[in-house]
N, C-alpha and C positions, 0 to 999 in steps of 0.2 A: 598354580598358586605357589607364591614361596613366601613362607611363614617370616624367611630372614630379611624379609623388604621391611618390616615394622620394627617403629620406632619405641621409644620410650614415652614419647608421647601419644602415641595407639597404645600402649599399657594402660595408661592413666584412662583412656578412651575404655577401653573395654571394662576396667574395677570399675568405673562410675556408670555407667549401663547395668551391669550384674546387680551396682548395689539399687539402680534405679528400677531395677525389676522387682529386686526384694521388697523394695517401699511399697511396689503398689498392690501388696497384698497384707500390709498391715494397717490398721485403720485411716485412713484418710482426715473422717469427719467422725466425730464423738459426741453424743448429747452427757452433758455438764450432770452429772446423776448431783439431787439434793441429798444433806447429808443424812444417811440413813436409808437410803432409797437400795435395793437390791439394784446391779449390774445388770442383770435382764431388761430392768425397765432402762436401762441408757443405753440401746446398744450401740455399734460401729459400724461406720462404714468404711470399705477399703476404695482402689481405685478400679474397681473392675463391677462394684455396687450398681443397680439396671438406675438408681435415681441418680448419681453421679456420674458415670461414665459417661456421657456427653461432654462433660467438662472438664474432665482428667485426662479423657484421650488424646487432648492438647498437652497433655503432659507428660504421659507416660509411653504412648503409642508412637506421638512423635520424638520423644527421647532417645527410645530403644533402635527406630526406626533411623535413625540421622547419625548414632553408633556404627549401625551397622554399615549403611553406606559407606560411611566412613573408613572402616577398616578393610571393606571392600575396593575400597580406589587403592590399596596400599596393594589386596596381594594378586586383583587383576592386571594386564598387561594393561599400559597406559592408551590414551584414548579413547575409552570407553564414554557416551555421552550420553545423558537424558533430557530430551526437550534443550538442545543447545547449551547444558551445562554439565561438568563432569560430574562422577559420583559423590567425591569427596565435597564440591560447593553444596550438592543436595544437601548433603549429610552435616553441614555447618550452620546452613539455611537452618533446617529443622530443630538442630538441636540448640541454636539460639532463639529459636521462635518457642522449643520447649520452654527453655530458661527463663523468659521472659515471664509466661503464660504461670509458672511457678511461683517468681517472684509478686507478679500479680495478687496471686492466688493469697499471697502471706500475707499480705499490706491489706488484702479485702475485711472489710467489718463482716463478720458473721453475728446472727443473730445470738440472744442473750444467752439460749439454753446449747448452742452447738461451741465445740471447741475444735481448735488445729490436734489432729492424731499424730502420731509418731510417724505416718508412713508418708501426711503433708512435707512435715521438717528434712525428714531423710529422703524424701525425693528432691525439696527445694537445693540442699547441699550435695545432691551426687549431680544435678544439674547444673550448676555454678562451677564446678571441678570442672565436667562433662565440658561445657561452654568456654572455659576456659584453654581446656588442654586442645581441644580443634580448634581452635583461633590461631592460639600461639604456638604450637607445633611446629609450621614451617617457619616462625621466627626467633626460637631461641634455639642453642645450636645444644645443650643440655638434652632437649626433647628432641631434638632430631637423631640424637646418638641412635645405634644402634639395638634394640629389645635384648638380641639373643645375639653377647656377645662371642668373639670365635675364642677367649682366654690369651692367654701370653702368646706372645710371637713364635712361630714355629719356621725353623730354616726349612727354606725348601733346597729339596733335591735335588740331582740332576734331573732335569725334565718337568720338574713342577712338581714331582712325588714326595711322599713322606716317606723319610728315613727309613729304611728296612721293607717299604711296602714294593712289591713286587709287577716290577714291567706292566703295561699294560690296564687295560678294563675303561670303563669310563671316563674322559676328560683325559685323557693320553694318551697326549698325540705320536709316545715311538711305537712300538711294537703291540697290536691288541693281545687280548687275551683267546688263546686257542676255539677257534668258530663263534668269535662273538663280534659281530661289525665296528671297525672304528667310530670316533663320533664323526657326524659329517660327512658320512661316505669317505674317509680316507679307505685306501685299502692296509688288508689284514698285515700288519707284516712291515708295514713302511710311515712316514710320517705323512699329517694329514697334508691333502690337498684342497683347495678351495678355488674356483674362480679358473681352473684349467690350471693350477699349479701342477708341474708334472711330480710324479711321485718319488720320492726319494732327493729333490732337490732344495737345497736351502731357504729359506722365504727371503724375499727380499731386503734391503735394509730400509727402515723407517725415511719416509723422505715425503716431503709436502708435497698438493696439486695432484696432480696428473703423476707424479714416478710413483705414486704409495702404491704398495702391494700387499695385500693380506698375508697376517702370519699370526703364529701363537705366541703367548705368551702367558705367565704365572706371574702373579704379586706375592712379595714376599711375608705381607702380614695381610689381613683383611682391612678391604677397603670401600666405601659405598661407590653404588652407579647411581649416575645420576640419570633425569631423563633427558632427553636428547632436545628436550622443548624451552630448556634452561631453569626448570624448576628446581628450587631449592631445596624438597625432598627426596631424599633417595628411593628410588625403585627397585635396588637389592642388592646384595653383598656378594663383593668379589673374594673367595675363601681362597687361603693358600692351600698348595697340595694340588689342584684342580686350576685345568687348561680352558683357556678363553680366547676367542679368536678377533682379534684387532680386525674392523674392516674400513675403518676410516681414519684420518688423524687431521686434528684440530688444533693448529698450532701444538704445545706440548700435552694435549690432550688426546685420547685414543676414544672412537669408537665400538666398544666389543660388546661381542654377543654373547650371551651364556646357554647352558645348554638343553634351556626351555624354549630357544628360541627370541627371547627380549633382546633390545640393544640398546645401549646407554651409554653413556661421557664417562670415561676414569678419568678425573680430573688430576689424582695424584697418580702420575707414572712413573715416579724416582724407583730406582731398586728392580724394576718387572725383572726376569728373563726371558729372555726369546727360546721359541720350542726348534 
């Protein structure tokens, strides 16, 4: 899982779920107390109440539940499917089917002596948020920015490293760190190899079809990957400092892996260095 795959709009996903959990532990349904009557005799119900929970678990069970999916297709490797649809359609499905089932719920006439609780109103509005921000997510480009961004531009190094950070260790492809395996099976000592690259030889230069050959490379600021299936949500962030290995190229577009193993489109490859 990589927390850096979510968006801004998986933020708004997650506050409106937390707050829709909140809601359905404060009263739901309320009887209208006459005035002068004791609080005891009107009491509440929330959404977890054994007479109401049939009818709120369309609201709140399926809210939390279509959240979650939701943030789940973001920091799963992609393709993942349920019954022929990904997680993230699940997780739209339900939490528009919540929204609805909410909205319903407000517009219903109750009877004389019951009123809407605070925990109806603040679930109908974390659900309209909720409903909103998974719809529109992969279409406004605000929500698609990145959650956790990487700060100002950082120069990279020779090699993809940060300033003063020393040879070596994870995602560095010259020299590893003393008895620690290169990534990728490069050997200890030499740059990486891939695909029967022999060791210590330059990677080939970028070139379409059949002449491409795999090689490293560093982006000079952070960039999103996209999936490889042409979605317009990002699958995760390519950070400066840290090595990526190109294994395909798509017109001016690279395929690379990162070092969980995903692989995805940089769409933007102005700037990269070669390792």
């Amino acid at each position: 899982m990589n927390i850096r795959s979510l968006t801004r709009g998986d933020g708004v996903v997650i506050g409106a779920a937390v707050l829709l959990f909140i809601a359905s532990f404060l009263d739901f349904i309320a009887y209208d107390c006459p005035s002068g009557a004791p609080d005891s005799a009107c009491p509440g119900f929330n959404g977890w109440a054994s007479d109401y929970a049939p009818a709120t678990a369309g609201i709140f069970v399926l809210g939390v539940v279509g959240a979650a999916l939701i943030i789940l297709s973001r920091l799963l490797p992609q393709g993942r499917n349920l019954v022929g649809l990904t997680l993230d359609q699940w997780g739209i499905a339900l939490v528009v089917a919540a929204a609805f089932t909410a909205t319903w719920t407000m517009i219903f006439s109750h009877p004389e002596n019951l009123e809407k609780g605070p925990g109806q109103i603040m679930a109908f509005i974390a659900l309209l948020v909720l409903a909103a921000a998974a719809v529109l997510t992969p279409r406004v480009p605000a929500l698609k920015a990145p959650l956790m961004g990487s700060g100002s531009p950082q120069p990279v190094a020779p090699y993809g490293g940060h300033p003063g950070q020393p040879a070596g260790g994870y995602g560095y492809p010259g020299a590893a760190q003393q008895g620690a395996p290169s990534p990728y099976g490069a050997p200890v000592g030499g740059p990486p190899s891939y695909g029967g690259q022999p060791s210590g030889a330059a990677p080939a230069p970028v070139a379409g079809g059949g002449d491409f050959a795999p090689f490293w490379f560093a982006v000079p600021v952070a960039r999103p990957l996209y999936a490889e299936d042409g979605s317009a949500t990002p699958i995760a962030e390519l950070a400066p400092g840290t090595w990526y290995l190109a294994v395909e190229q798509r017109g001016q577009a690279l395929v690379a892996q990162t070092q969980d193993g995903r692989r995805g489109v940089l769409q933007d490859t102005t700037g990269i260095q070669r390792g």
